[in-house]
KOLDRENMI-568269 format. One record per residue (C-alpha): residue number from 1; x, z, y. Coordinates in steps of 0.5 Angstrom, whole numbers, plus 500, padded with zeros to 3 digits. Layout:
<atoms>
(NUM; (X; Z; Y)),
...
</atoms>
This chain:
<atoms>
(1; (846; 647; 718)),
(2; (854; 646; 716)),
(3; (856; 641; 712)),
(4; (861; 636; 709)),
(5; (860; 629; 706)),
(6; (865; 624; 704)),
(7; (863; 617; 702)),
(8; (869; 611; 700)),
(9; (865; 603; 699)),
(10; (870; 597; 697)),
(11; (866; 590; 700)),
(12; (871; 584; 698)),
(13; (878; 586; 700)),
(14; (875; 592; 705)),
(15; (875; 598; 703)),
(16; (871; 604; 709)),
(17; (873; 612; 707)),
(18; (867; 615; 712)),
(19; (867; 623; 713)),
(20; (861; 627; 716)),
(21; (862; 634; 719)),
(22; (856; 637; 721)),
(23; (855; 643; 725)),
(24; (849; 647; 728)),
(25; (846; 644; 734)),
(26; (839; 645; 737)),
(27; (839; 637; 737)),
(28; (842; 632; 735)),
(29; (849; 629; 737)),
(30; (852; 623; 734)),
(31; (860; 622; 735)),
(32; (863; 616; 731)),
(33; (871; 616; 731)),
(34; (876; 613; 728)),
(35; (876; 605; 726)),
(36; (873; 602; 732)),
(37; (865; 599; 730)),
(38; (862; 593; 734)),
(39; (856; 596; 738)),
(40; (851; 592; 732)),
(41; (855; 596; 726)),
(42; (854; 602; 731)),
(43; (848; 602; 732)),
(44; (846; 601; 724)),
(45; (850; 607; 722)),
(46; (847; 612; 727)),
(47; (839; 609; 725)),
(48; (841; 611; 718)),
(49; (844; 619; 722)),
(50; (838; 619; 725)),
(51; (834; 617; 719)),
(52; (837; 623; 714)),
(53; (838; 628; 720)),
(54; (834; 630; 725)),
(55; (839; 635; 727)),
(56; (845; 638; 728)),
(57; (852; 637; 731)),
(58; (856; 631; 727)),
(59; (863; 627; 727)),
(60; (863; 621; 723)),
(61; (870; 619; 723)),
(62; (871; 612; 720)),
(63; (876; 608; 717)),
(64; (878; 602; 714)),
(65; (883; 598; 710)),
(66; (885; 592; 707)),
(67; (884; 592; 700)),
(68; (891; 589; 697)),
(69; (895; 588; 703)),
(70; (901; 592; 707)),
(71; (901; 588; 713)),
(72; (906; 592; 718)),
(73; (907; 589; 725)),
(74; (911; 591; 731)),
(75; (908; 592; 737)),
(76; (913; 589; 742)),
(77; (909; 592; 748)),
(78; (910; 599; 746)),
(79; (917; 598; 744)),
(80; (918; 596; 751)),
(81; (915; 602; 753)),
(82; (919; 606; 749)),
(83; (926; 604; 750)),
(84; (924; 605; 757)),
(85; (921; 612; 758)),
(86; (928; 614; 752)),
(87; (933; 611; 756)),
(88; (931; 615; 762)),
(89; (931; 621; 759)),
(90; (938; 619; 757)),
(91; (940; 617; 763)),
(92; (937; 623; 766)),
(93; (941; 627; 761)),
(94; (947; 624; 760)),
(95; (946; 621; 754)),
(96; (948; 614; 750)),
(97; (942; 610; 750)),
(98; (937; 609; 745)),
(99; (938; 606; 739)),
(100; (934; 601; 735)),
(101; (931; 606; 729)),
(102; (929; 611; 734)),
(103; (924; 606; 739)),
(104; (922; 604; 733)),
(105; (920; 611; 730)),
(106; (916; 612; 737)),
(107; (909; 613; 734)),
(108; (905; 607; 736)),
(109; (911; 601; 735)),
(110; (911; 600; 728)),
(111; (903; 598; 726)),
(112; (901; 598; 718)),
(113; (895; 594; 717)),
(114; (891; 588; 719)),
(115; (886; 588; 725)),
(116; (882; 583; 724)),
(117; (875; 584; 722)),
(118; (872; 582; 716)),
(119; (865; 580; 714)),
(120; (866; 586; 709)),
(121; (867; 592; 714)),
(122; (859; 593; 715)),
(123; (857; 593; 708)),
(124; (863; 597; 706)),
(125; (862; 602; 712)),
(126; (854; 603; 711)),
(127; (855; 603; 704)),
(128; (860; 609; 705)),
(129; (856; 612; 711)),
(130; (850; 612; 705)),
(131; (855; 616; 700)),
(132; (857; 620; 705)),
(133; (850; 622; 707)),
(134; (847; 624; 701)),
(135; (854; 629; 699)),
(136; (853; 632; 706)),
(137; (845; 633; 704)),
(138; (847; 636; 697)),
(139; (850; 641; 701)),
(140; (845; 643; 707)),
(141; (840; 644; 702)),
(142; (843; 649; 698)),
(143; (845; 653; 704)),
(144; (838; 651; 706)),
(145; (835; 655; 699)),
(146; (840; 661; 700)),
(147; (837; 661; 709)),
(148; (830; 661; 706)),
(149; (830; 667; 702)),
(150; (834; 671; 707)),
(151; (829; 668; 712)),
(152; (823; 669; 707)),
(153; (826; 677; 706)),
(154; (826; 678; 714)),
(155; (819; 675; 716)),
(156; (816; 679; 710)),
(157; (819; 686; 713)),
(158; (816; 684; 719)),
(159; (809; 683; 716)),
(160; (810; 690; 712)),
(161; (812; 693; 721)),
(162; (806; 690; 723)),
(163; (801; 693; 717)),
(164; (805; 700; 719)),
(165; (803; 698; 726)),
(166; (796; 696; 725)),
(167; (795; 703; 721)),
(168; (798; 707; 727)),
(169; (792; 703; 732)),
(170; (786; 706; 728)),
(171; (789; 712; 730)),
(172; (790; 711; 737)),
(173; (782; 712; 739)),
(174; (782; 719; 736)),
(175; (789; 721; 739)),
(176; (787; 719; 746)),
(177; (781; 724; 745)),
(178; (785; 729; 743)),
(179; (790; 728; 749)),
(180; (785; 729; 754)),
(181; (781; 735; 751)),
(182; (787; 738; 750)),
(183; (788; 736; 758)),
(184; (782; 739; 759)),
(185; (783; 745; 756)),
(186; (789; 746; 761)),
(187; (786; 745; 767)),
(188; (781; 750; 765)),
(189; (784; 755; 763)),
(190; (788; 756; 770)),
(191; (782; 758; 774)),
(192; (786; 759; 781)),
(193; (787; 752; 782)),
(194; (781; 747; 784)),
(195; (783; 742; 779)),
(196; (779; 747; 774)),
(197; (773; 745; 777)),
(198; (774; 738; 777)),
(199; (775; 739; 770)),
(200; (769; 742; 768)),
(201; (765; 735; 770)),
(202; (768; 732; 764)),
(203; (766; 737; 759)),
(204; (760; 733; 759)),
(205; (760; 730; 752)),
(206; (758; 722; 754)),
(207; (762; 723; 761)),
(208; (768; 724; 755)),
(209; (767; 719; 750)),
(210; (767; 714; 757)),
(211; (773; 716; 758)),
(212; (776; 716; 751)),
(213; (772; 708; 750)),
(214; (776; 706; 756)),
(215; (783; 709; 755)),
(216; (783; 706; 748)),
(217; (780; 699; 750)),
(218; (786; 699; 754)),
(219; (790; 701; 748)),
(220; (787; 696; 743)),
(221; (792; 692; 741)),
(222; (787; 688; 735)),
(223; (788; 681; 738)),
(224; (795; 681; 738)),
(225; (795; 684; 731)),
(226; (791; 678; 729)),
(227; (795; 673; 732)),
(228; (802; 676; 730)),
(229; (799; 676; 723)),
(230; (798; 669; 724)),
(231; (805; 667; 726)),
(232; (807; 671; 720)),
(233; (803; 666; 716)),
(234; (805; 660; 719)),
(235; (812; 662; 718)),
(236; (812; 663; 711)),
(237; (809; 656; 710)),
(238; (814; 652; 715)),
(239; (820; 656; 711)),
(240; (817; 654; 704)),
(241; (816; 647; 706)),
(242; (821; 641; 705)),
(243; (819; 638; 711)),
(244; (824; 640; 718)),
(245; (821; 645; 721)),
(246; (828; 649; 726)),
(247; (823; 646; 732)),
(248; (816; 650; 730)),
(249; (821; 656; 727)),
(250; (824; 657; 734)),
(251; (817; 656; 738)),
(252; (813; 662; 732)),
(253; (820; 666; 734)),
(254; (818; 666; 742)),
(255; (811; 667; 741)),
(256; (812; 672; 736)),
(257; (816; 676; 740)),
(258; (810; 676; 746)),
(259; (805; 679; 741)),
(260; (811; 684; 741)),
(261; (812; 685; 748)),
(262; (805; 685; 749)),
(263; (804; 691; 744)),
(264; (809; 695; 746)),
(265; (806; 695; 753)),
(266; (800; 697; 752)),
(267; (802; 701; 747)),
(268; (799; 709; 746)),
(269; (803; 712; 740)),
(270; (811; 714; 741)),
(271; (810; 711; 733)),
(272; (808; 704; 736)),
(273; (813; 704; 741)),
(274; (819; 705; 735)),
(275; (816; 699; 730)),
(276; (816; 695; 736)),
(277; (823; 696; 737)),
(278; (824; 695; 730)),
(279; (821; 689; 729)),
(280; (825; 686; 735)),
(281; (832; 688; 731)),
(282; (828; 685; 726)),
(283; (827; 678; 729)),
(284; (833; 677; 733)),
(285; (836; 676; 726)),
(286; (830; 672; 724)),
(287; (832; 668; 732)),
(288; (839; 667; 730)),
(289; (837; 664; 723)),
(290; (833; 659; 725)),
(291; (838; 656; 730)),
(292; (841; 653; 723)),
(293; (835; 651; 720)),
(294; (834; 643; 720)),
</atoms>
């Protein structure tokens, strides 16, 4: 899920401002910018990440000031660099050399703040890093409570579809028979044709229902009925859970979707056919959803 928090600590004479952005991502993926962190500092702020966020894209930026202090120093080197790369370009256009207030107003000459480290900077910037969490949470669990119910409304009008085609499966024993009967009373009415008379064999009643039993076992779609019931089920129960589920919900959407592929294969009413598709476009929104859920 998206979300934006922002956490300032003041430790001694540090002060640490950490901004979190996060962004939907199958996994998780840390990107820490601003003030450089020492690898063990590093380490500790992406633990506590891991720890509230199991995942999602998220850019940490970090910075520090000195609490009370104005130091402004003049980066000689850059200042070299600069009056170089100026006076060339003057040189090259036919203009007077670069004066002083414009070396100095070349982005990195002038450098505002101190450097140093302070023992104080991993406190603040964990401390900073916790409040900063905690608001980005607020946010995720309030568009999580909204993704809930819209994903809650979907899961449900795929169990009410499923109910629909489970209904329509009773129908399918009697609806072969009456196909083949009616094919069979086709075939004998055009008596010219030799057709006519291997048709006359199936008349016999037990020869039929043999017929209609295995047309409709190929048909039956009552396991996969029970296991999409199933799914739907442990759906809810993922949704209605606080515990992180995007990971299960993805892998329910996948096998949900292969009980419906299955069921309109093996479809054998037209009414099926169209549920099934319904169902799909039903589950695609369900798919795109579950990519924001933690």
């Amino acid at each position: 899920m998206t979300g934006f928090g922002r956490g300032v600590a003041e430790q001694g004479r540090t002060r640490a401002t950490v901004d979190v952005r996060a962004v939907n991502h199958r996994f998780l993926d840390l990107k820490l910018r601003g003030a450089p962190l020492l690898p063990a500092l590093e380490e500790a702020a992406s633990s506590k990440v891991r720890a509230a966020i199991e995942r999602g894209s998220l850019a940490i930026t970090v910075h520090l000031v000195r609490v009370g202090e104005t130091t402004t120093r003049i980066d000689s080197e850059a200042a070299r660099a600069a009056h170089t790369q100026l006076a060339d370009l003057a040189h090259s256009l036919g203009l007077p050399s670069p004066d002083l207030a414009l070396v100095l107003a070349q982005p990195g000459v002038v450098v505002t703040g101190d450097d140093r480290r302070d023992e104080t900077d991993d406190a603040a910037v964990l401390v900073a890093l916790d409040g900063a969490l905690a608001q980005l949470q607020s946010m995720r669990e309030t568009e999580g409570k909204a993704l809930a119910r819209e994903l809650t409304a979907r899961i449900d009008e795929l169990g009410t579809i499923r109910a629909a085609i489970e209904k329509l499966a009773r129908e399918v024993p009697e609806r072969v028979q009456k196909r083949l009967q009616e094919r069979l009373r086709r075939l004998l009415a055009d008596e010219t044709t030799d057709k006519a008379a291997d048709a006359a064999g199936w008349l016999d009643p037990q020869r039929l229902a043999q017929e209609v039993a295995l047309l409709a076992e190929r048909a039956d779609v009552t396991e996969e009925l029970v296991r999409l019931a199933s799914h739907l089920e442990q759906a809810r129960t993922l949704i209605a859970g606080s515990a992180p589920a995007g990971r299960r919900l993805d892998f329910l959407v996948q096998e949900i979707g292969r009980e419906l592929n299955t069921i309109g294969s093996k479809s054998a009413a037209t009414e099926i056919s169209t549920a099934i598709v319904e169902a799909k476009a039903v589950l695609e929104k369900v798919r795109e959803q579950v990519q924001n859920v933690e």
